[in-house]
C-alpha positions as CSV (number, residue, x, y, z in Angstrom):
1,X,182.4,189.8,110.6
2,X,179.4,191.5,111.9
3,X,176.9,188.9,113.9
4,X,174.0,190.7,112.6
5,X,175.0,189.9,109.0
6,X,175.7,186.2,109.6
7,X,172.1,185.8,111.1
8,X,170.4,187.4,108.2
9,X,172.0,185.6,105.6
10,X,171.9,182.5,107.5
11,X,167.8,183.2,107.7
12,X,167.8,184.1,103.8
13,X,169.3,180.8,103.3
14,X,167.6,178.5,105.4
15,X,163.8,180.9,103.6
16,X,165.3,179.8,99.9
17,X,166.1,176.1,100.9
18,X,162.1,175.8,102.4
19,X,161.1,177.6,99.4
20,X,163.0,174.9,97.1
21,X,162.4,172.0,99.1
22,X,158.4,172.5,98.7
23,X,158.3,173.0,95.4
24,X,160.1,170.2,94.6
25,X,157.8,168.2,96.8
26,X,154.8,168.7,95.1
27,X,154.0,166.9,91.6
28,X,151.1,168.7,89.6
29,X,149.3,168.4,86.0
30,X,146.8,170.7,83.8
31,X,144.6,170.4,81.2
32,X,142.4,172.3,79.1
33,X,139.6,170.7,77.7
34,X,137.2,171.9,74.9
35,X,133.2,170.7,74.1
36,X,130.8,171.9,72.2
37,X,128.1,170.9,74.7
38,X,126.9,172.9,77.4
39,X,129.0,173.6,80.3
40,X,125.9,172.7,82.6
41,X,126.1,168.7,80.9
42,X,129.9,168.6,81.5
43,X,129.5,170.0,84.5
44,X,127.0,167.3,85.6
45,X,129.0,164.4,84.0
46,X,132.2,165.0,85.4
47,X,130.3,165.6,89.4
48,X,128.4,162.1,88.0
49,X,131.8,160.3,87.5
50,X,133.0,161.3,90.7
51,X,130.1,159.6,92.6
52,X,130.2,156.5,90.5
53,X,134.0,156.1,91.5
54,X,133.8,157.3,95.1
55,X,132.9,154.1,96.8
56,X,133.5,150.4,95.7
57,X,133.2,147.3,97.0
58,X,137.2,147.0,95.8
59,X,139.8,148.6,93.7
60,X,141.0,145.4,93.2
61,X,139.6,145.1,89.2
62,X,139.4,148.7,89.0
63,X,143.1,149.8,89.1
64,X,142.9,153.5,89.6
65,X,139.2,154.1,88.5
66,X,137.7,153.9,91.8
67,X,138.8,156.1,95.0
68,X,137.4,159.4,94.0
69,X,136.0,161.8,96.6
70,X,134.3,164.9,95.7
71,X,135.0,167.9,98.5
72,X,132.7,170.7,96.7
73,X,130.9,172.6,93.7
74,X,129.9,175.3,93.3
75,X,128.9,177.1,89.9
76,X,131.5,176.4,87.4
77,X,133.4,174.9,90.0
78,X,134.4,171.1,91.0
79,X,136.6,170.2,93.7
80,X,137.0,166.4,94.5
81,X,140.8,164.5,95.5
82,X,142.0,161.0,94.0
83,X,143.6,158.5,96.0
84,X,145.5,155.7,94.5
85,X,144.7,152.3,95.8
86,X,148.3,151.0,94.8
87,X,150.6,154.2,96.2
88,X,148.1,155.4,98.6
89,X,148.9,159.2,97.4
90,X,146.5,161.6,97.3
91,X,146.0,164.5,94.3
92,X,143.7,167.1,94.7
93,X,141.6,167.7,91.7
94,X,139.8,171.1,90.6
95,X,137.8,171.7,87.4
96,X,137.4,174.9,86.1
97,X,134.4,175.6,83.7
98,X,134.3,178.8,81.0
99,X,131.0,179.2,79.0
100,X,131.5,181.2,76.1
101,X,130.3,179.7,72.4
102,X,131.9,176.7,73.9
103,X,132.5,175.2,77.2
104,X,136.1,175.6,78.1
105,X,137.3,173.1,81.2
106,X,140.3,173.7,83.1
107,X,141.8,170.7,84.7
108,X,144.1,170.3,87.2
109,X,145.6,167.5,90.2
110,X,148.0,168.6,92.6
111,X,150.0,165.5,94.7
112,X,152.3,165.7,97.1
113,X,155.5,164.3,97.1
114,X,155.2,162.4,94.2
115,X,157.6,164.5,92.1
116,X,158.8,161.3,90.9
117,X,160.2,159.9,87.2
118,X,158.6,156.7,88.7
119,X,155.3,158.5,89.0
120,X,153.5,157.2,85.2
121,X,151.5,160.1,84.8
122,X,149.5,159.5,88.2
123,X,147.7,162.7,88.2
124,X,147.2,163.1,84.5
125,X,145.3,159.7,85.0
126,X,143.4,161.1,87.7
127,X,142.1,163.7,85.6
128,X,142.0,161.7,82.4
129,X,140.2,158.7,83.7
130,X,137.1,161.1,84.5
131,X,136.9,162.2,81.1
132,X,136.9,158.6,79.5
133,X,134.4,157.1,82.6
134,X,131.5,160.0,81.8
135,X,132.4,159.3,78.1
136,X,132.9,163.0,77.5
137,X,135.8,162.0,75.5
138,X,133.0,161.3,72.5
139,X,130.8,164.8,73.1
140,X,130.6,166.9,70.3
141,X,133.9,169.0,70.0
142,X,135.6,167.3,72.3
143,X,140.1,168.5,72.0
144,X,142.5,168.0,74.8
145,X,145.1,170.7,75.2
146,X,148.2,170.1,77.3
147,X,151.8,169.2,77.7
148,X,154.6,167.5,78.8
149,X,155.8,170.5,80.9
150,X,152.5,171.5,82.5
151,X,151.6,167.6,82.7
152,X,154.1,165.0,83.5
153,X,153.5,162.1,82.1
154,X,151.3,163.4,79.5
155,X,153.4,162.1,76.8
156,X,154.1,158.3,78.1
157,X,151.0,157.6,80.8
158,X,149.4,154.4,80.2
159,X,145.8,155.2,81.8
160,X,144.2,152.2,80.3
161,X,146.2,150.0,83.2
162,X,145.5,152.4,85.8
């Protein structure tokens, strides 16, 4: 067999295992949110939030509402990460915002190895525990759009303990 042919496929196979491995080692959730409220006033609630959970005294009577760190905005955008006081993991969060007739938010956290059955819904909380803190839950107009296969745990998390 032909020594050139071993080493390529050898190097194909070793690419595709990486490839899988990575995916595999990264747990992520999105949602699409809808308000019939200015994008500017959910803008500045959600950025609010953020601040209000970024530092506390403890976590220890928070569960997972405190912890939050925002990284950036910029117009229409909102970068910030979540770490959980109980597992320590970190998921980057990223809001999207869409004026049109309505405001249209894009939501979405990104963890690392936490692809895990054990994992409750950890980064839909981490999104979802922003919308219920600022209260934009109540604005005018407010629907949720997602799913179990874009959002694990979407279905089954449990935020109020979290």
């Amino acid at each position: 067999m032909d020594l050139r042919f071993l080493f390529i496929a050898s190097a194909l196979l070793l690419g595709a295992t990486l490839t899988i491995s990575q995916e595999d080692s990264t747990s992520q959730c999105k949602i699409k949110w809808l308000f019939n409220i200015s994008c500017e006033s959910v803008f500045e609630k959600v950025v609010s939030q953020i601040k209000a959970w970024q530092i506390m005294q403890s976590c220890l009577y928070a569960g997972e509402k405190c912890s939050y760190e925002l990284v950036s905005t910029a117009p229409y955008v909102i970068t910030a990460t979540h770490t959980s006081p109980t597992t320590r993991k970190v998921s980057d969060l990223q809001f999207l915002l869409e004026q049109s007739t309505i405001c249209k938010m894009t939501g979405e956290a990104i963890s690392e190895f936490s692809k895990d059955p054990a994992d409750n819904g950890t980064n839909y909380c981490s999104l979802q525990n922003l919308m219920d803190g600022s209260d934009l839950i109540h604005a005018e107009g407010y629907k949720q759009f997602s799913n179990k296969w874009i959002c694990p745990g979407f279905d089954t998390a449990n935020c109020t303990l979290s």
